[in-house]
TIVO-90281 format. One record per residue (C-alpha): residue in one letter; x, y, z. Coordinates in pm, 1 decimal, padded with zeros to 6 digits. Each point is the difference from the previous one (the first is absolute). Layout:
<"A"; <X; Y; Z>>
...
//
This chain:
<"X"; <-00244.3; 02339.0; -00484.5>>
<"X"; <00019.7; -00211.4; -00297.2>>
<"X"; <-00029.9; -00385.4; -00033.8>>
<"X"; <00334.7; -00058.3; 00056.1>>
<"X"; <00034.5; 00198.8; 00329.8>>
<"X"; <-00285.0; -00174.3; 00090.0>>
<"X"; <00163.3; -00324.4; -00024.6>>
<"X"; <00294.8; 00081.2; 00232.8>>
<"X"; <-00216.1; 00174.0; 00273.2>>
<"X"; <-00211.5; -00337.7; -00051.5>>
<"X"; <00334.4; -00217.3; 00052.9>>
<"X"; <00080.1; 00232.6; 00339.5>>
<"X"; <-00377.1; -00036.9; 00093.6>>
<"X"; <00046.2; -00405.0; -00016.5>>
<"X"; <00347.9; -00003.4; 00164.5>>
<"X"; <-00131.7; 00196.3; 00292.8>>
<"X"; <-00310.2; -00214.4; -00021.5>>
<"X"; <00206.7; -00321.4; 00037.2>>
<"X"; <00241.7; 00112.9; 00262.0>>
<"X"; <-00261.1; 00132.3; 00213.3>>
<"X"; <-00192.0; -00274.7; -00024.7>>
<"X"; <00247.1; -00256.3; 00095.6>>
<"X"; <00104.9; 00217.6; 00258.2>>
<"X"; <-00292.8; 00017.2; 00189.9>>
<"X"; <-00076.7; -00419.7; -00012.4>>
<"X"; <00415.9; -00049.8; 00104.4>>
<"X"; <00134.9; 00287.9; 00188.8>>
<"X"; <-00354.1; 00103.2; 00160.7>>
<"X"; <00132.5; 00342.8; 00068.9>>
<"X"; <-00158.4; 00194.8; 00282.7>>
<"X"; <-00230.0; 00309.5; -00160.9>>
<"X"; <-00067.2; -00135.3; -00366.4>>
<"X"; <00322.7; 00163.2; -00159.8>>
<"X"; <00295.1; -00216.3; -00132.7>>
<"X"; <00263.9; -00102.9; 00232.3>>
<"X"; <00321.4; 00136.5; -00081.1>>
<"X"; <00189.2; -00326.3; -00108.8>>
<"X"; <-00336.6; 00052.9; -00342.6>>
<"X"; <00030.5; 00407.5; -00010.9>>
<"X"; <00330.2; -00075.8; -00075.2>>
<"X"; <-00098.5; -00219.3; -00255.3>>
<"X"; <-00204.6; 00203.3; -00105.4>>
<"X"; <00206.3; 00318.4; -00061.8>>
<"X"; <00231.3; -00224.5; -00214.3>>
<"X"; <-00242.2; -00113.4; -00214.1>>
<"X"; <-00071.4; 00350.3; -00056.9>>
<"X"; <00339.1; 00088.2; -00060.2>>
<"X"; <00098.8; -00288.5; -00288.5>>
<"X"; <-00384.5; 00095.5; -00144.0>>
<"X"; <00091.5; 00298.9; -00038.6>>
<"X"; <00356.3; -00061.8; -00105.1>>
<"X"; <-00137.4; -00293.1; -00248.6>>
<"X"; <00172.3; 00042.9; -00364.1>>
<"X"; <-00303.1; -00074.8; -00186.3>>
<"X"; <-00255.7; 00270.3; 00187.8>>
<"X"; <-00332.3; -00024.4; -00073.1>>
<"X"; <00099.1; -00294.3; -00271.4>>
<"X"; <00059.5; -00210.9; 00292.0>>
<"X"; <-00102.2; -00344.6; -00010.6>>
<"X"; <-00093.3; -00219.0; 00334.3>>
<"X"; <00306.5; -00069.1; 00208.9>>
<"X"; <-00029.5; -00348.2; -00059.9>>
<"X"; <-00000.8; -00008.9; -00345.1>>
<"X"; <00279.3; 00354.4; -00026.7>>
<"X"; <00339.4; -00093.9; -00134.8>>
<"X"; <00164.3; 00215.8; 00257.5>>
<"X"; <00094.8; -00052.9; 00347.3>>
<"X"; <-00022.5; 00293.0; 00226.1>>
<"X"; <-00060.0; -00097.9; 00305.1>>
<"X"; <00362.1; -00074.8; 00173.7>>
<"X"; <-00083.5; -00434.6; 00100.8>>
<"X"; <-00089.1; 00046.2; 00377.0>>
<"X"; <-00254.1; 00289.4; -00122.8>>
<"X"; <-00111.4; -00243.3; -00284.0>>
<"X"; <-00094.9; -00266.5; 00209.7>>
<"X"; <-00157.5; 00218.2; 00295.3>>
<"X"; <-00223.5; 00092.0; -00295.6>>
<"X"; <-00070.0; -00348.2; -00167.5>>
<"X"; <-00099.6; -00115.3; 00379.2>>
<"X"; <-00282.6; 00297.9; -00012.8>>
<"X"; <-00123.4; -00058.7; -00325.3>>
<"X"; <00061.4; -00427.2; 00048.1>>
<"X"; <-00280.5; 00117.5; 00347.3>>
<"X"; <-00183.5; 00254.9; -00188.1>>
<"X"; <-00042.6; -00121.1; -00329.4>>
<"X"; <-00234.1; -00217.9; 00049.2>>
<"X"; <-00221.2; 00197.6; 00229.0>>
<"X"; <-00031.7; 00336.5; -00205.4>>
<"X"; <-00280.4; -00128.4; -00188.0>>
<"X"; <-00193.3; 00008.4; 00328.5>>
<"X"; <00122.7; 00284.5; 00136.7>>
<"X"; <00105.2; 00231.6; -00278.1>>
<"X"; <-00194.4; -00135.0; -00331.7>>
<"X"; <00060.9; 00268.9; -00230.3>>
<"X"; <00366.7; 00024.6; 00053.9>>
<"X"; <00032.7; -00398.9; -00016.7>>
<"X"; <-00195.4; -00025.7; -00359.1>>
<"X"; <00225.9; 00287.0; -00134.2>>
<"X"; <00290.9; -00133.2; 00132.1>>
<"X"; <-00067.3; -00291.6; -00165.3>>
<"X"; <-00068.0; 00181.9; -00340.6>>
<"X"; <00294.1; 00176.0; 00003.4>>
<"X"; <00190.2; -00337.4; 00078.6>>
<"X"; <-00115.2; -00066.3; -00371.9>>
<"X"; <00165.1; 00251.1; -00119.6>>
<"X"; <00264.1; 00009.6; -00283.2>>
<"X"; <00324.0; -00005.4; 00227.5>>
<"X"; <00204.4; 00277.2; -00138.8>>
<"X"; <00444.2; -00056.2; -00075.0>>
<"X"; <00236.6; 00089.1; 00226.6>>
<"X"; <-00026.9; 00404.7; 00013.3>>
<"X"; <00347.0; 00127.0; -00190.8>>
<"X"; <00037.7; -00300.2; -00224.0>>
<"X"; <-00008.9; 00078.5; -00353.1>>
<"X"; <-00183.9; -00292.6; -00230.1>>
<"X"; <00054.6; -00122.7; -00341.1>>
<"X"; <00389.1; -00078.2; -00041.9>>
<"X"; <00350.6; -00007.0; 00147.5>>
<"X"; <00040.9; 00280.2; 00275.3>>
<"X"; <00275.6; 00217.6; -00055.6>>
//
């Protein structure tokens, strides 16, 4: 796997991470797993990774150009990462400093927009 498939497996890793995490402090589900209300959460962040027009270019969603998430999915998402945001450098260090890093990215055009002139 190549740097760049490393950094969307890395993005998946940290989603998981962050709904798990806020999962298990909120919902308290019975056996450790998510609770459904976060697996489903879960699979759609999957989903619009996967679907993401930029690929392994992809920037941070907070800093991305595009919305993807339809708005009830977008904020069920900012309330995990509002909750786990702030804990991951405790609980998941590695994926909190490169998430950070790759929040300094370069944040790429809109995929599909040509630069430099009048489009036509």
């Amino acid at each position: 796997m190549g740097a760049a498939g490393r950094r969307l497996s890395r993005e998946r890793k940290t989603l998981e991470a962050m709904i798990r995490l806020r999962c298990r402090d909120v919902h308290k589900p019975d056996g450790g797993d998510l609770c459904g209300e976060c697996r489903d959460l879960l699979g759609y962040a999957e989903e619009r990774l996967a679907k993401c027009p930029f690929g392994e270019g992809k920037p941070t969603c907070a800093r991305c150009p595009v919305h993807c998430y339809r708005p009830e999915m977008r904020e069920r998402i900012r309330e995990v990462m509002r909750y786990a945001g702030p804990r991951m450098i405790r609980e998941h260090p590695w994926l909190a400093l490169m998430h950070l890093l790759d929040g300094r990215r370069k944040t790429p055009g809109r995929p599909g927009k040509k630069s430099g002139g009048p489009e036509g």
